[in-house]
N, C-alpha and C positions, 0 to 999 in steps of 0.2 A: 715736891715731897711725895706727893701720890704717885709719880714713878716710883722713887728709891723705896716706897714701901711695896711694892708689889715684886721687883728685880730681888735677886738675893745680890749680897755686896761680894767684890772678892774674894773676902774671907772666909764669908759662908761656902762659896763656892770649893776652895780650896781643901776646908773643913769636909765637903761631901765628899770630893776626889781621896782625901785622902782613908774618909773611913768606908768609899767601895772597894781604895786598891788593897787595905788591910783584910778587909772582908776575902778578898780572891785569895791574895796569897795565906790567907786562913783555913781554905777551906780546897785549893787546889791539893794540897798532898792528902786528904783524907778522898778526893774523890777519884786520885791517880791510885791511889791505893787500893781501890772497889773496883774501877776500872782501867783498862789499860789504855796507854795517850792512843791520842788518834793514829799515830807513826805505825806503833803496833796492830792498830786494829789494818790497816791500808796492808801490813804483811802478812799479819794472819788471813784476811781476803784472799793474797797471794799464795799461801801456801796450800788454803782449802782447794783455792781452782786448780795448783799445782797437782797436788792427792788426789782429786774428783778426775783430772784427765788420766792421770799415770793406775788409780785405783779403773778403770773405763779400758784402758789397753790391756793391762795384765789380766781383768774378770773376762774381756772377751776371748783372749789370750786359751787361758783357763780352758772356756768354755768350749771354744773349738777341738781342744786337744780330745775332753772327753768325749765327745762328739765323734773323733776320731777313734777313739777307742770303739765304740758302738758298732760302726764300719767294719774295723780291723779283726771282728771277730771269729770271721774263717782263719786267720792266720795265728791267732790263740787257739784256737779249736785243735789245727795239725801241731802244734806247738807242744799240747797235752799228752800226743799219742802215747807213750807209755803209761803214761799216770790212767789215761782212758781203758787200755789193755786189762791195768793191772785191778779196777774196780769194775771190769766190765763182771767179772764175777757175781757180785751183785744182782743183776738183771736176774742173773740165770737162778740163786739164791731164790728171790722173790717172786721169780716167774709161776713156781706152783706153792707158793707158801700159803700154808696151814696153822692152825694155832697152835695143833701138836707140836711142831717144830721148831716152835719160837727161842728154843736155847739153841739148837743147834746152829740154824739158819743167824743168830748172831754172833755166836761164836766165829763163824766164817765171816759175816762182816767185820769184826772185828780185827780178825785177822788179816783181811783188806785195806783195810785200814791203815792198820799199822807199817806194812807193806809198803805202805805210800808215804809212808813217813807224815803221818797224821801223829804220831806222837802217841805216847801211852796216857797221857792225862788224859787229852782231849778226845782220843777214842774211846777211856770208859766214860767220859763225861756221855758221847754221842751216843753211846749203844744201852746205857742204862735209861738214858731219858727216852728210848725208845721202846723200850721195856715196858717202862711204867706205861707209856701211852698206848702200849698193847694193851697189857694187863686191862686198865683201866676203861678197854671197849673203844677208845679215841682211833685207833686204827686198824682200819678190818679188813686189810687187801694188801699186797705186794704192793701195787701201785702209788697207797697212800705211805705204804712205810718208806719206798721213795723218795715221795712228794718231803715229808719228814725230814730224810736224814740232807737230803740237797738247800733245806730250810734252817736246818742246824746247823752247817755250814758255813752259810751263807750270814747268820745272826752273826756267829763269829768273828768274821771277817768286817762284818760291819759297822758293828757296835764298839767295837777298841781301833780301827784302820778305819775311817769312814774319810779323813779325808786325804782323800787318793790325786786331788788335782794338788797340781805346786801352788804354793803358796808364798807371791812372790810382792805382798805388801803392795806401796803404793808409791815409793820414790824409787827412781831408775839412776843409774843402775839396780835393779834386781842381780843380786850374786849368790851364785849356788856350788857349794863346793862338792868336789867327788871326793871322796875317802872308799877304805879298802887293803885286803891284802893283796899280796903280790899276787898275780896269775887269774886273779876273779874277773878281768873282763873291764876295768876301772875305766883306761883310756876307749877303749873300742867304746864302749857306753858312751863316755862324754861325748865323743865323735857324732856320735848318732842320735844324740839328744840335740846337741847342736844342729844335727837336718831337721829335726824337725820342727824345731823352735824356728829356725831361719824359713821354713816353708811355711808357717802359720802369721808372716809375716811380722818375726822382732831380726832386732838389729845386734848381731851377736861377737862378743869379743872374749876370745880363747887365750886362757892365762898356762900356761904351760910350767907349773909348779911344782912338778915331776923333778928335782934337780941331782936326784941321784942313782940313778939310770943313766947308763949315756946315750941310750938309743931311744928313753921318753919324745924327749922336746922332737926329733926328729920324726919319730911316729904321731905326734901330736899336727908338726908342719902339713906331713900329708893328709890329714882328716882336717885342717882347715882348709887346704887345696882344694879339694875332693865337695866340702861342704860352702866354698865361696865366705870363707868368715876369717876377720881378721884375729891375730895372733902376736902373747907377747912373750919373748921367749928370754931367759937369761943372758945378760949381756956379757958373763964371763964364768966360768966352770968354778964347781961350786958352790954357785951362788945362796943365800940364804931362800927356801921356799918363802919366809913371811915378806922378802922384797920383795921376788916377782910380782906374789898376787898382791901386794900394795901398789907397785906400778902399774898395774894393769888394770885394777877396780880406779885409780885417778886418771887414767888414759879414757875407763869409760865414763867416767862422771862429765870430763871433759870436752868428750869430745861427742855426748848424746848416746850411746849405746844404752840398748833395752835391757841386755842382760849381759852379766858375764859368767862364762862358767870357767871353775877355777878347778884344773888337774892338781892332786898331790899324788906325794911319793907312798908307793905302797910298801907297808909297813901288817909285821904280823904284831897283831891285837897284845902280843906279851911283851914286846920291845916297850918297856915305857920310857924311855930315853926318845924313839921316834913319835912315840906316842904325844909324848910332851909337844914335840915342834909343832902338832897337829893345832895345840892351842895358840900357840905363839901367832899361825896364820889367820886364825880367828880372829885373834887380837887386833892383827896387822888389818884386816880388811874391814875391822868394824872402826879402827881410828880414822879411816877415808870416808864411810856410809856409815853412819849411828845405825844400830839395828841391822847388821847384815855380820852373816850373811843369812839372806831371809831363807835357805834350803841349805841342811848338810845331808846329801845322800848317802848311802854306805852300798856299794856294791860289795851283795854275796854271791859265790860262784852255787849254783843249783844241784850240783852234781855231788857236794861236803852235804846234801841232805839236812839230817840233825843237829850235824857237827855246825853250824854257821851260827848254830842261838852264841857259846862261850865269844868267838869273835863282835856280834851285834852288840851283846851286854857290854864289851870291854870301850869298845867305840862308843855306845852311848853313853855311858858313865864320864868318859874322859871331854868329849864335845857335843854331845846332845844331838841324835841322830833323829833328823825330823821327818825321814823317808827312806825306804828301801827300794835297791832296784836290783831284782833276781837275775840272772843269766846263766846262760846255760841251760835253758828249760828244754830246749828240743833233743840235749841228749838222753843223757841214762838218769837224768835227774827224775826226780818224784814230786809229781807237785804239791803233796800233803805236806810240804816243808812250808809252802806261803801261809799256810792257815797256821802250824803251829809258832810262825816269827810271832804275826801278828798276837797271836791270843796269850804268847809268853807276855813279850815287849811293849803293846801296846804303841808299834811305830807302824804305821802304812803302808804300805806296797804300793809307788807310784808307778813303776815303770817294770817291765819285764824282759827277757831277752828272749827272742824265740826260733834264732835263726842267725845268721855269717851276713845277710845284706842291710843295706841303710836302713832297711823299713824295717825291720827286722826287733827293733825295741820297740815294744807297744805298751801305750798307758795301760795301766792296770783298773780293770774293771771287775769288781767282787762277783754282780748277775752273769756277767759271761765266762768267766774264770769258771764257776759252780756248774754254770750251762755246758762247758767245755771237759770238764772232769768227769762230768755223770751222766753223758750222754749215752 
């Protein structure tokens, strides 16, 4: 008897079992619902390390390019020379200026200015805030009016473009597309963004999406030759731009590649029929990679000056143009065009062209660009 009263009996037993397992299955969908099963939490681990490695490549990635920019700034410097010619005026302006002189001596800045394709906005903006800060005793030397107008500048450029390195997310493939009209430089560009990405040590794969041109994909072969990077090109004339670069963003997913850069067909900014396909590839490359392509570039040729803001607006409006890459700067171009992209559009200047060789496109840095203009 004083066993069976200390033991519980079957019943009881059965009784407990059955109102812990009501209790669980009571209270399991309230606590799946707070939190997620353990299956999820073991993926989400996976995906963080996934992001913390791929976010760790692409920030050093990053870091080295600007780095490179810093370096690269003799060849920015000669890249300037007319734009340098043409505001060297200025020195000679402020070399003996006086207070007397303060309209005339701006007016001629002004006029330098403009010259340079600095724009009409942004020149009265520059030359009146300078004004006041005469006026107002703040600047009492050639030297510091300068100091000033190289600071003005440079706010510019800063404060609406500041981010100047790619921004290429945290899962790989990274895909960056070239956009553009005919003649701007599009393919050469991609050519030479590809050296230099492949020398800063990523794994680079060339979509050749150029498909109506017939001489694109063949000029594109030899700049992955030339560059040691592989390449995927349409399998038959014709073909649809939004295949290629679908095959070519799943070729990189597949098979590890760090980035891909994807050619299109240059199209002028008022064809909206071409303009359309432009989405279509978007489309196509963001159904392979959620979130891609994490860069659309817009090469503008430097030499259309003013005339490249009507094409930038037309392109950004249609696909969101998340960076510019100028070219053409070494010839008859003006580089007071970079500063008015920027302070219209508010899109960045990642890349520039400053020259015919590989090395030749150099990241874009706002202190040595201002250092190279007004020296």
């Amino acid at each position: 008897m004083a066993a069976s009263s200390t033991s519980p009996s079957a019943s009881s037993l059965s009784l407990l079992s059955n109102s812990l397992s009501d209790l669980h299955h009571r209270h399991v969908p309230l606590r799946r619902s707070l939190y997620a099963p353990p299956s999820t939490h073991r993926h989400r681990r996976l995906e963080c390390r996934a992001a913390a490695g791929g976010t760790g490549f692409f920030t050093k990635l990053g870091r080295l390019i600007k780095e490179k920019a810093k370096s690269d700034v003799e060849k920015l410097f000669s890249g300037f020379s007319k734009t340098r010619d043409n505001l060297a005026v200025i020195d000679e302006l402020l070399l003996y200026w006086n207070l007397a002189d303060t309209d005339r001596v701006l007016d001629e800045l002004e006029e330098a200015l403009l010259v340079s394709d600095f724009g009409p906005r942004i020149t009265i903006k520059i030359v009146e805030s300078l004004r006041e800060d005469i006026m107002a005793g703040k600047l009492k030397s050639g030297s510091e009016i300068k100091d000033a107008l190289k600071k003005s500048v440079l706010d510019l450029l800063t404060k609406k473009g500041s981010k100047t390195e790619l921004q290429l997310g945290y899962r790989k493939p990274a895909v960056i597309m070239i956009v553009g009209v005919n003649g701007g430089g599009k393919t050469t560009s991609l050519g030479k963004l590809a050296h230099r990405l492949k020398k800063e040590g990523a794994k680079i794969l060339i979509a050749a999406g150029d498909t109506f041109r017939a001489a694109a994909s063949d000029q594109l072969e030899i700049w992955a030759e030339r560059t040691g990077c592989e390449i995927v090109v349409a399998e038959k004339e014709k073909a649809k731009a939004s295949s290629v670069l679908s095959q070519a963003v799943k070729k990189g997913k597949e098979e590890g590649f760090d980035i891909v850069l994807c050619d299109t067909s240059g199209r002028l900014h008022t064809n909206y029929s071409l303009m359309e396909e432009l989405i279509a590839c978007k489309r196509a490359v963001r159904k392979v990679v959620p979130g891609a392509p994490n860069e659309i570039l817009l090469v503008l040729d430097g030499t259309t000056g003013l005339n490249m803001l009507p094409q930038a607006r037309e392109f950004n409006e249609v696909v969101g143009i998340t960076g510019l890459i100028l070219t053409k700067l070494d010839g008859s171009a003006r580089g007071g065009c970079v500063v008015s992209v920027v302070d219209e559009l508010g899109i960045p200047v990642k890349f520039v062209g400053v020259g015919e060789g590989l090395e030749d496109l150099q990241p874009f840095d706002a202190e040595a660009f201002v250092d190279a203009i007004f020296s």
